[in-house]
C-alpha positions as CSV (number, residue, x, y, z in Angstrom):
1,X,15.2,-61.2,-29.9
2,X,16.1,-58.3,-27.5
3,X,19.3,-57.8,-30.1
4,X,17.5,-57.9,-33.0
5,X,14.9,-54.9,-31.2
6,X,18.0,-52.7,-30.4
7,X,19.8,-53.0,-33.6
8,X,16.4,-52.2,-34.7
9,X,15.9,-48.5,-32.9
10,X,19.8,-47.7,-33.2
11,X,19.2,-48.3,-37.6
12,X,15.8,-46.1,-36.9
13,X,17.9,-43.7,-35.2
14,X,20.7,-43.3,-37.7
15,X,18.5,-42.9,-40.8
16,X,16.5,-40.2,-38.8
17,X,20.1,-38.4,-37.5
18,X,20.8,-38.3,-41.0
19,X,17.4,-37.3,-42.5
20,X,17.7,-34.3,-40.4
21,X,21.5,-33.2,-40.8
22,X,20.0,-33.5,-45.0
23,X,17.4,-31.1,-43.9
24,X,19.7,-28.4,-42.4
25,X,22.1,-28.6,-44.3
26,X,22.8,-25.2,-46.3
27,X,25.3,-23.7,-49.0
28,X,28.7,-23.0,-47.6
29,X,27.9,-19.7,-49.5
30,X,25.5,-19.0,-47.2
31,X,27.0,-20.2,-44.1
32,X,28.7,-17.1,-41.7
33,X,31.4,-18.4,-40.0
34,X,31.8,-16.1,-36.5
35,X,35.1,-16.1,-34.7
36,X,35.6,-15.4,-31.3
37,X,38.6,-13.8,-30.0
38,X,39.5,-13.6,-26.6
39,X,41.9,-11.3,-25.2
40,X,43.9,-11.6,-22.2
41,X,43.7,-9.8,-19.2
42,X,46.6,-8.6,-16.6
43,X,45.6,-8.9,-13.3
44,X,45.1,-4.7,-13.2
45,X,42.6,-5.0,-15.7
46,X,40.7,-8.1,-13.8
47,X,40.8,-5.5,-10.4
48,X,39.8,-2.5,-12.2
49,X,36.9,-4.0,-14.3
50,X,35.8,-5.7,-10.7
51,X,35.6,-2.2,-9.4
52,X,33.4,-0.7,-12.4
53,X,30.6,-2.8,-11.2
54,X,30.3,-2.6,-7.3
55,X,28.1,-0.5,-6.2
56,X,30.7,1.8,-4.3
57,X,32.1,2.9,-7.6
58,X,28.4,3.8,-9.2
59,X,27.9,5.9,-5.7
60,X,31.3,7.1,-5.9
61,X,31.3,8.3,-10.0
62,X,28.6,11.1,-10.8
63,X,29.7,10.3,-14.6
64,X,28.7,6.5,-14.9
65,X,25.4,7.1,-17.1
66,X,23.7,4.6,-15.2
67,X,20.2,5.0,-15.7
68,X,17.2,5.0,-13.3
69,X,14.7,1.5,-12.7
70,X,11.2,1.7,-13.6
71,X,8.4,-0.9,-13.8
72,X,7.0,0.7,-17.1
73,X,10.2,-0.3,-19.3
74,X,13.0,1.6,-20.6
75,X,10.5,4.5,-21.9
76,X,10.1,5.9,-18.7
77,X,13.6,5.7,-17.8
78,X,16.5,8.3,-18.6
79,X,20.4,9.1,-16.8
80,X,21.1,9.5,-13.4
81,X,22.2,13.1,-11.9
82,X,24.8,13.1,-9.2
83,X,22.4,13.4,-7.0
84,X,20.0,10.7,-7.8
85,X,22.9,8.3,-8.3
86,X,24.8,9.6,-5.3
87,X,24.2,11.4,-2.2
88,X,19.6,10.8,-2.8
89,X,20.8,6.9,-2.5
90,X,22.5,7.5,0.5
91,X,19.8,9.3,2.0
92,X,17.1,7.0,1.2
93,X,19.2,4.3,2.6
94,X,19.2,6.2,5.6
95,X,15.5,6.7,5.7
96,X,15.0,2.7,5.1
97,X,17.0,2.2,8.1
98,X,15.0,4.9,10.1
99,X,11.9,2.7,9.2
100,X,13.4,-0.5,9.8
101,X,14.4,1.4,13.9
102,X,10.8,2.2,14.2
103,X,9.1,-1.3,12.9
104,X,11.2,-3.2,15.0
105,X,12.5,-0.8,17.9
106,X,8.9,1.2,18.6
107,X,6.9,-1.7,16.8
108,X,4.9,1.0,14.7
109,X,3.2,-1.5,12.2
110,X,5.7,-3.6,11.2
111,X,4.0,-5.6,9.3
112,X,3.9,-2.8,6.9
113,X,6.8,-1.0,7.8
114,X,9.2,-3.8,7.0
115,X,8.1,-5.0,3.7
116,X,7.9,-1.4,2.2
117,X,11.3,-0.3,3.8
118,X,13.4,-3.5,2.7
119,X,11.8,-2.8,-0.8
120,X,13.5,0.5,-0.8
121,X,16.5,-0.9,0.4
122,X,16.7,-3.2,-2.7
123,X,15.6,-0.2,-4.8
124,X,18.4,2.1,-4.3
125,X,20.8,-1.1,-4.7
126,X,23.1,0.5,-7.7
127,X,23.1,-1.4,-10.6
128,X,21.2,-4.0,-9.5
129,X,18.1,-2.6,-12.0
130,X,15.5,-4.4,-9.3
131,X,13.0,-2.2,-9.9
132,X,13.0,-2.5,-13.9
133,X,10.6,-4.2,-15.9
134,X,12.4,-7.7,-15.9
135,X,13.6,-6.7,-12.0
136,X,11.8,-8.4,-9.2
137,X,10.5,-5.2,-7.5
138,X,9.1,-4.2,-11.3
139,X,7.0,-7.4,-11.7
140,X,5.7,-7.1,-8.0
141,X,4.6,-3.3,-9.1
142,X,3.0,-4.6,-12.3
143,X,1.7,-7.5,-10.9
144,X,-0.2,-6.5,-8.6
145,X,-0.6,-2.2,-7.8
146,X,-0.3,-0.7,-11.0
147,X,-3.7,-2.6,-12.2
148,X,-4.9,-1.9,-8.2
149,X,-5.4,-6.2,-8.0
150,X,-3.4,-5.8,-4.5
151,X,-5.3,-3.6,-2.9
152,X,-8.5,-5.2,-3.5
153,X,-7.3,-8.4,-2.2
154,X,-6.4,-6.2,0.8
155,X,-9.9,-4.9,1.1
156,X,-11.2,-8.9,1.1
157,X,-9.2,-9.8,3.9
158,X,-9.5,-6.4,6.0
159,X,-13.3,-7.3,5.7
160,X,-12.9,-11.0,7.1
161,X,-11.0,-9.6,9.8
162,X,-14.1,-6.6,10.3
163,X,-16.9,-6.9,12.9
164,X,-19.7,-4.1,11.9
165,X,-21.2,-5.3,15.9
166,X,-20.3,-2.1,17.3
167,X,-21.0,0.3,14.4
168,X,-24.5,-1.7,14.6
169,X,-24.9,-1.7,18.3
170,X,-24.2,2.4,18.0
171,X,-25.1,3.7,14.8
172,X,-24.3,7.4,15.4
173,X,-20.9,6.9,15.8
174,X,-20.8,6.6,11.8
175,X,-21.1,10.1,12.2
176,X,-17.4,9.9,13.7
177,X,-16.3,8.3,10.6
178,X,-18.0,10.8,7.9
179,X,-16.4,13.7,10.0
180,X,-12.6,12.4,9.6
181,X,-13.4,12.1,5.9
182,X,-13.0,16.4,6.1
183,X,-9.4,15.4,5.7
184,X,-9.5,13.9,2.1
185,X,-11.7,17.2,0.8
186,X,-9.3,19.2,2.9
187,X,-6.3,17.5,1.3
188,X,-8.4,18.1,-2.3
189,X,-8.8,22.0,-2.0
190,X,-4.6,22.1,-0.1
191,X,-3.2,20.3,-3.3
192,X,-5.1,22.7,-5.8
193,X,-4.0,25.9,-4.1
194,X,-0.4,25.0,-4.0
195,X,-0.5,23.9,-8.2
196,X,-1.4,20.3,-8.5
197,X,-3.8,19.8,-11.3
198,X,-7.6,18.7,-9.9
199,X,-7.4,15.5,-11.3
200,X,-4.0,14.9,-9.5
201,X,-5.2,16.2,-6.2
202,X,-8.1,14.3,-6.1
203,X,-5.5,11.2,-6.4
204,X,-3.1,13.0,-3.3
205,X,-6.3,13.5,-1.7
206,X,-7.1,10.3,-0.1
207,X,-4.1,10.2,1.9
208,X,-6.0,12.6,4.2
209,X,-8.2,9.2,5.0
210,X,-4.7,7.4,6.0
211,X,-6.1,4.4,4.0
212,X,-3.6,3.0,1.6
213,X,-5.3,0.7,-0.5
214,X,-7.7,3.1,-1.5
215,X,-5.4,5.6,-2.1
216,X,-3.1,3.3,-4.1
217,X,-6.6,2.4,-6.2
218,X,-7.5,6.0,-6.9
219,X,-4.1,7.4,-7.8
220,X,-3.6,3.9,-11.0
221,X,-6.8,5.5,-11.7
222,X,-6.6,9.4,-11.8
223,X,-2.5,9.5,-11.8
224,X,-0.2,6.7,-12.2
225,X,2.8,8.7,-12.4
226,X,2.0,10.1,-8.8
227,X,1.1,6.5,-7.5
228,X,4.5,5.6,-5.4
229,X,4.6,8.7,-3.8
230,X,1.2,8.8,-3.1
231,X,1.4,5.2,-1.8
232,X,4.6,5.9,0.2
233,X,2.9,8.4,1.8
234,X,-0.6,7.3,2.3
235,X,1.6,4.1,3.8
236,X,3.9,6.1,6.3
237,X,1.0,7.8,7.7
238,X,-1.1,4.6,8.9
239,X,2.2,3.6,10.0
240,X,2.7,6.9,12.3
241,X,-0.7,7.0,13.4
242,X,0.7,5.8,17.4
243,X,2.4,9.3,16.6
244,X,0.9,11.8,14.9
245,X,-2.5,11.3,16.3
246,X,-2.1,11.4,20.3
247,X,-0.7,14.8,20.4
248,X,-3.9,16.0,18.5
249,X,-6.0,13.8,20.6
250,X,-4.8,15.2,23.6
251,X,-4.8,18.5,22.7
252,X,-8.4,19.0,21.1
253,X,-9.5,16.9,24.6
254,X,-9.7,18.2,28.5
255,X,-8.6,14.9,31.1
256,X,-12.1,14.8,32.0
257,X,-13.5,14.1,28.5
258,X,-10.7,11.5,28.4
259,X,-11.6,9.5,31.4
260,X,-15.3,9.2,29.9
261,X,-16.5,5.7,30.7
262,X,-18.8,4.9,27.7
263,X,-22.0,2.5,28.3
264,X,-22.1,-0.8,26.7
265,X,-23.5,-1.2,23.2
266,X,-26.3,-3.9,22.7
267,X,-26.3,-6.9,21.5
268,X,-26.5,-7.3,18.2
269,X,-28.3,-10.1,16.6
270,X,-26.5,-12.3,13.8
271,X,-29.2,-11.3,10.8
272,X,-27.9,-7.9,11.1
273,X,-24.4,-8.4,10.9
274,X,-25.4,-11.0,7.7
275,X,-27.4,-8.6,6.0
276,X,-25.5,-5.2,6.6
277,X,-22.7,-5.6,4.1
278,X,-25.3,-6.5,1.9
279,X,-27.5,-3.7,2.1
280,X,-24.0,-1.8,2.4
281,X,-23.3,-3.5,-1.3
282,X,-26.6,-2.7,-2.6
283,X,-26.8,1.0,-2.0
284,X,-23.2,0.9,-3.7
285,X,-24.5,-0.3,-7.0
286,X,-27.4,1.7,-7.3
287,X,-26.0,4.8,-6.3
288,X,-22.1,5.1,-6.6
289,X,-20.9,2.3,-8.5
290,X,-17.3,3.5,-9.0
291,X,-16.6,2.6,-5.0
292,X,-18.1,-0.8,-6.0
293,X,-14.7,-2.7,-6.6
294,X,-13.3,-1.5,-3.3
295,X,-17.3,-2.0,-1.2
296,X,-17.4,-5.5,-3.0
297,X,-14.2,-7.0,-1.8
298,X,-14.6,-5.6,1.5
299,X,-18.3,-6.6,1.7
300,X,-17.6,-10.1,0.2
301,X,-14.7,-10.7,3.3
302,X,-17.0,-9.7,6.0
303,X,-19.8,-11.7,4.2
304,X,-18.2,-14.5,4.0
305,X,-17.1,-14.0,7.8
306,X,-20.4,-13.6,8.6
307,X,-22.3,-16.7,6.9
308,X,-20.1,-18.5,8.9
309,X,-20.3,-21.6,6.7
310,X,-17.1,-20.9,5.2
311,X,-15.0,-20.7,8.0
312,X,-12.1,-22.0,5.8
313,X,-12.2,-19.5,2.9
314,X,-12.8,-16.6,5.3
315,X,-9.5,-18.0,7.7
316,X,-7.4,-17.8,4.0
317,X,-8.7,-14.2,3.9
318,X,-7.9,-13.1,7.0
319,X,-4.6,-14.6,7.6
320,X,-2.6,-16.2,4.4
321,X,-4.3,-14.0,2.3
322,X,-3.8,-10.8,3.5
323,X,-0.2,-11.8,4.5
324,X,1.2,-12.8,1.5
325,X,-0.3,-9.5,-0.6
326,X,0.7,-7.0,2.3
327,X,4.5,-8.7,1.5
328,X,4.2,-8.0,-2.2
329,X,2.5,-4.8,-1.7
330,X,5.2,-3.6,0.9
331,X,7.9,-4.6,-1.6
332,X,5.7,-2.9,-4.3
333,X,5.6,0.2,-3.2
334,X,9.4,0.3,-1.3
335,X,10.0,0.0,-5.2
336,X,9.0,3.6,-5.2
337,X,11.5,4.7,-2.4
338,X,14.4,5.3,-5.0
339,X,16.0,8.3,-4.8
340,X,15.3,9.4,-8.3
341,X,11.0,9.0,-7.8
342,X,10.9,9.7,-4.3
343,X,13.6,12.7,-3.5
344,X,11.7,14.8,-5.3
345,X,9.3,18.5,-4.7
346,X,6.4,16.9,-5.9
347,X,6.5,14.4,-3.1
348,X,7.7,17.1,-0.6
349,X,4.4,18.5,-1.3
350,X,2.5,15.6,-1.2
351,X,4.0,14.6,2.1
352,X,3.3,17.6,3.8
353,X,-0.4,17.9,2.6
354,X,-0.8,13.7,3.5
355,X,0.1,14.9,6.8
356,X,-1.8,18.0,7.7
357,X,-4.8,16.2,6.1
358,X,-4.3,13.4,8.4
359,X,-4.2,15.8,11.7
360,X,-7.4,17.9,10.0
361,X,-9.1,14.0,9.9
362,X,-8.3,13.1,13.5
363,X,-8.9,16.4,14.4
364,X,-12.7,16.9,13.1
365,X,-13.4,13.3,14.4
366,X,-12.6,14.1,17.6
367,X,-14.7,17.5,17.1
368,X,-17.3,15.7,16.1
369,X,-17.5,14.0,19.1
370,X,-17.6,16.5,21.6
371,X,-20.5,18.0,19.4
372,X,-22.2,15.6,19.6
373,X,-22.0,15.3,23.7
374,X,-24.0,18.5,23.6
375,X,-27.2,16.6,22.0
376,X,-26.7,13.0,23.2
377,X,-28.0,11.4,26.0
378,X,-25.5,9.2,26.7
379,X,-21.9,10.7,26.6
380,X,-19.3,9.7,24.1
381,X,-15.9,10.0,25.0
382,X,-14.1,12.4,22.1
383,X,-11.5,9.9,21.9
384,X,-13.0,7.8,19.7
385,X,-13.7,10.4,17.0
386,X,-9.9,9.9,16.3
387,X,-10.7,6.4,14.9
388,X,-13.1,7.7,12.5
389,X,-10.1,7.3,10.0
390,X,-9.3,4.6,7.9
391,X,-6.4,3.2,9.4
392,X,-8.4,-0.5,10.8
393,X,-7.2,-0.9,13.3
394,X,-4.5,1.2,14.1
395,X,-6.2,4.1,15.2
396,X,-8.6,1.9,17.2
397,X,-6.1,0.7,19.3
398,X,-4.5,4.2,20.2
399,X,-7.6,5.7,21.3
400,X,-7.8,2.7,23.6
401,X,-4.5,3.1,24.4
402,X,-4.9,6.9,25.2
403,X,-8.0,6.6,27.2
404,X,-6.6,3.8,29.2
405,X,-3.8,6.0,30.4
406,X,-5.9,8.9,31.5
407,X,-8.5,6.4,32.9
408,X,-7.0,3.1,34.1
409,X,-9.8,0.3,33.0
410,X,-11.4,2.4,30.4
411,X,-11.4,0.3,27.4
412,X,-12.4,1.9,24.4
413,X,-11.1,-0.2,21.6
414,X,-14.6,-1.7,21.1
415,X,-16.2,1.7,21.2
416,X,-13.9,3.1,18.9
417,X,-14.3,0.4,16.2
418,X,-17.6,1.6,14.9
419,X,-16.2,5.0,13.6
420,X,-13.0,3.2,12.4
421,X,-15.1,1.2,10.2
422,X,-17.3,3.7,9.4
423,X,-14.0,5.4,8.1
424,X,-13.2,2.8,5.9
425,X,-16.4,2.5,4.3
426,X,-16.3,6.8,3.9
427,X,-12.9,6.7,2.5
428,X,-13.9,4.3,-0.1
429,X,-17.2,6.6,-1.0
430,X,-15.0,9.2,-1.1
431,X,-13.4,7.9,-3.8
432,X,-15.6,6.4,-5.6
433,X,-17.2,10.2,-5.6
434,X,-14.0,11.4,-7.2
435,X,-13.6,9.3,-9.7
436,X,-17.3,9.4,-10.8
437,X,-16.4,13.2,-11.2
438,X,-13.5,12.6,-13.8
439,X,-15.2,9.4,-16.0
C-alpha cells in the first residue's frame, strides 16, 4: 500500500515538473543567451585592487569621487572635496575620541556621550556609506528623528522618571525655570543678526534651553536640513553642563549666597501630583496646542508614574524604554558628525550661539534668584536658578554638587528640581510658541 502511495506522489510530481517546464518554455528566438567571461588576475592586480577599497587609500586620494552618506537618498548627496574626504575625517575622528575621553574619563553623561560619539565614528568610516539610506546609521535617522518619534519617546520616559513634589511644595521656583528660557529668545534674536533666516533661528534657538529632544523636534519641523547640527549641538551642551555652567554659577554668586541652607518644602499630598500633569495637559490643549505632542508624552510618563497602578508600564518607561531610544537616538544623531555636515560655518555659528545661549540661560536663572531674595521671606539660594534649564537632571545635580562644596551638608538637588522641571515644561512652550508663529 505505502508503494503504491509513493509511486503515486513521485507520477503527480513528474506530470506537474513537466506541466511547468511546458509553461516556461519560450522561442529560442527569444531566448538571450549571456556569457560570462572571467579574466585572470596577477597577484599585482589582486594587491592593488585590495588597496582601492581600504579606507587608508580613500583618506589618502583627494581624487576618488567618493561621494558623501545621507539618510534622504542619493538626491542629497554629491562628491567629496579633499577636505571632506580627508583631513575633516580625521578631525572628526579626533573629536569622537575627545568625547569618548570625557564619557568615560570625566563621566560627563555618558550615556549620551557614547552613543552619539561611536555614531560618528561609524559615520566618517570611508566607504562604508553607513549613514546612507540603506546604511544602518540612515535607517536609525529615518526611523526615528527625522519624523521626531524619538524624541517623544524620550519625553515619556523623562516624565516617568519626573517628580513635580518639589516644584509643587515651592511653586515660585517656576519662576527659576521661565527666567533660563531668556536663553532660547536670546539665541532667536543672536542667530538673526548674524544672517540665519527667522524660521531657521527659531529651529537653532532651542539649544539655548540645553534640551535635546525638543530641539531635535522643532528643527524636523522649521529646518530639517539644520537638524544634525542642531542636535549635535543642543546634545554636547547637556553633556558639558558639569562645565560650562559652574564657572557662571560661581561667578554671578558671593560664597555666602552659596552656602544658603534652604528650608524644607512641604509635603505634598498625592492628588496633587495626580492631577498636575493633567491640568498641565489641559491648559496645553486649550491654549498652545503645538507643545501638545512634546506636554502629552511627558505628561502621560509622569501620569502614569503617578496613578501608581501601572507600576509595570511606567518601569518600561523609565528604564528599557528610555534606554533603548537614547541608543538609537545617540547613533542617530553621531550620524550627523561627518565631516562633510558637521565641519561646516553654518555649524560654527550654530555652536557658538548654542553656547552663549546656554551661559545667558544659567546666567538669568541664577539672576533670578537673587531677585527674588530681595522680596522673599524665606531665602533661596541663587544656585538653584542654574537648574532652571532643561537639562533633567544634569543641571540638578551640579548645583547640588556646587553648593555642597561651598557648604559641606547643603543638599540642594531636591531644591533645585522644581526649576529644572519647570525648565523642561518652558522649553517645550517655548516651542510650541515658535512653531505656532510659522504654521
Amino acid at each position: 500500500m505505502l508503494k503504491h502511495l509513493l509511486f503515486a506522489l513521485m507520477l503527480a510530481l513528474g506530470i506537474l515538473t513537466s506541466v511547468a517546464h511546458a509553461s516556461e518554455e519560450t522561442p529560442l528566438s527569444e531566448k538571450t543567451e549571456k556569457t560570462e567571461t572571467y579574466h585572470s588576475k596577477t597577484i599585482t592586480e589582486l594587491i592593488t585592487s585590495f588597496w582601492q577599497t581600504t579606507g587608508i587609500n580613500a583618506i589618502l586620494d583627494l581624487e576618488d569621487n567618493e561621494t558623501t552618506s545621507s539618510p534622504k537618498g542619493s538626491a542629497d548627496e554629491h562628491v567629496m572635496n579633499w577636505f571632506e574626504s580627508s583631513l575633516g575625517r580625521i578631525i572628526m575622528i579626533m573629536v569622537v575620541f575627545l568625547l569618548f575621553y570625557l564619557a568615560i574619563a570625566k563621566n560627563f553623561e555618558p550615556l549620551l556621550l557614547i552613543p552619539i560619539a561611536f555614531g560618528g565614528l561609524l559615520a566618517n568610516i570611508p566607504l562604508a556609506n553607513m549613514g546612507g539610506e540603506h546604511g544602518m546609521l540612515g535607517i536609525i535617522y529615518n526611523m526615528g528623528i527625522a519624523n521626531e518619534f524619538f524624541p517623544l519617546l524620550i519625553f515619556m520616559g523623562v516624565g516617568a522618571m519626573t517628580d513635580f513634589g518639589p516644584l509643587l511644595a515651592n511653586p515660585k521656583t517656576a519662576l527659576l525655570g521661565g527666567a533660563a528660557q531668556f536663553g532660547i529668545f536670546g539665541s532667536l534674536v543672536g542667530a538673526v543678526t548674524i544672517g540665519f533666516s527667522l524660521q531657521d533661528a527659531s529651529a537653532i534657538s532651542i539649544i539655548g534651553g540645553a534640551d535635546g529632544p525638543t530641539s531635535i523636534f522643532i528643527a524636523s519641523r522649521l529646518s530639517p536640513d539644520m537638524l544634525g547640527a542642531i542636535a549635535v549641538a543642543a546634545y554636547s551642551y547637556m553633556a558639558l553642563v558639569p562645565v560650562i555652567q559652574p564657572p557662571i554659577m560661581k561667578l554671578l554668586t558671593t560664597e555666602e549666597e552659596r552656602k544658603i541652607v534652604m528650608k524644607t518644602g512641604r509635603k505634598v499630598h498625592r492628588l496633587e501630583k495626580l492631577f498636575f500633569p493633567l491640568i498641565v495637559l489641559m491648559l496645553t490643549i486649550l491654549i498652545l496646542p503645538e507643545s501638545a505632542p512634546l506636554i502629552g508624552a511627558f505628561t502621560f510618563g509622569n501620569f502614569a508614574k503617578e496613578t501608581g497602578v501601572v507600576d509595570r508600564l511606567s518601569n518600561e518607561m523609565q528604564n528599557s524604554l528610555i534606554n533603548i531610544v537614547t541608543i538609537f537616538l545617540g547613533l542617530g544623531v553621531g550620524s550627523m558628525l561627518s565631516a562633510d555636515k558637521f565641519l561646516v560655518i553654518e555649524t560654527l555659528g550654530i555652536m557658538i550661539i548654542g553656547l552663549l545661549a546656554f551661559a545667558a540661560g544659567t546666567a538669568m536663572g541664577v539672576l533670578m534668584a537673587k531677585l527674588m531674595n530681595k522680596f522673599t521671606k524665606d531665602p533661596i539660594n541663587p544656585l538653584i536658578g542654574a537648574a532652571g534649564v532643561s537639562a533633567v537632571p544634569m543641571s540638578a545635580r551640579v548645583v547640588s554638587k556646587v553648593g555642597s562644596e561651598a557648604k559641606p551638608g547643603n543638599i540642594l538637588l531636591m531644591h533645585a528640581m522644581g526649576p529644572n522641571v519647570a525648565g523642561v515644561i518652558g522649553s517645550a512652550v517655548a516651542a510650541g510658541v515658535l512653531l505656532s508663529i510659522f504654521k
